[in-house]
C-alpha positions, 0 to 999 in steps of 0.5 A: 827228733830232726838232725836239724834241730838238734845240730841248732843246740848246743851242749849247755842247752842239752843239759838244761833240757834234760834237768828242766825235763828231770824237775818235771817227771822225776827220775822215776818217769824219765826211763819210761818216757824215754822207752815209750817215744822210742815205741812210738818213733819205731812205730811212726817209721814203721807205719810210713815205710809201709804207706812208702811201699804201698805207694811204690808198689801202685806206681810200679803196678801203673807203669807195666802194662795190663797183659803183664799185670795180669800174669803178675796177679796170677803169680801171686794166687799161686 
């Protein structure tokens, strides 16, 4: 979830979610439901630091010129 959008709710609204959301799974669901969007946030944030980095990396390996990439690609093999 965003800060912005839950900085636009109130607590009275945060209360009526979370009954609205215990009316529909029951208490039994809400812990697992809860433990699997974690998963999948941790795993969303994961995935694009790693795509971050990916794309850093290839504008790093752009910006030094090629006699130094190689060396730097020689480095790695060792």
């Amino acid at each position: 979830m965003s800060v912005g959008i839950i900085s636009g709710l109130g607590w009275q609204e945060l209360i009526i979610v979370l009954l609205i959301a215990l009316l529909l799974f029951g208490a039994k669901r809400l812990p697992e439901i809860a433990r699997s969007m974690g998963k999948s946030m941790k795993e969303f944030k994961d995935a694009t630091k790693g795509l971050a980095d990916d794309v850093k990396s290839g504008l790093d390996d752009e910006a030094t010129p090629p006699s130094q990439q190689s060396t730097a690609a020689e480095r790695k093999d060792e």
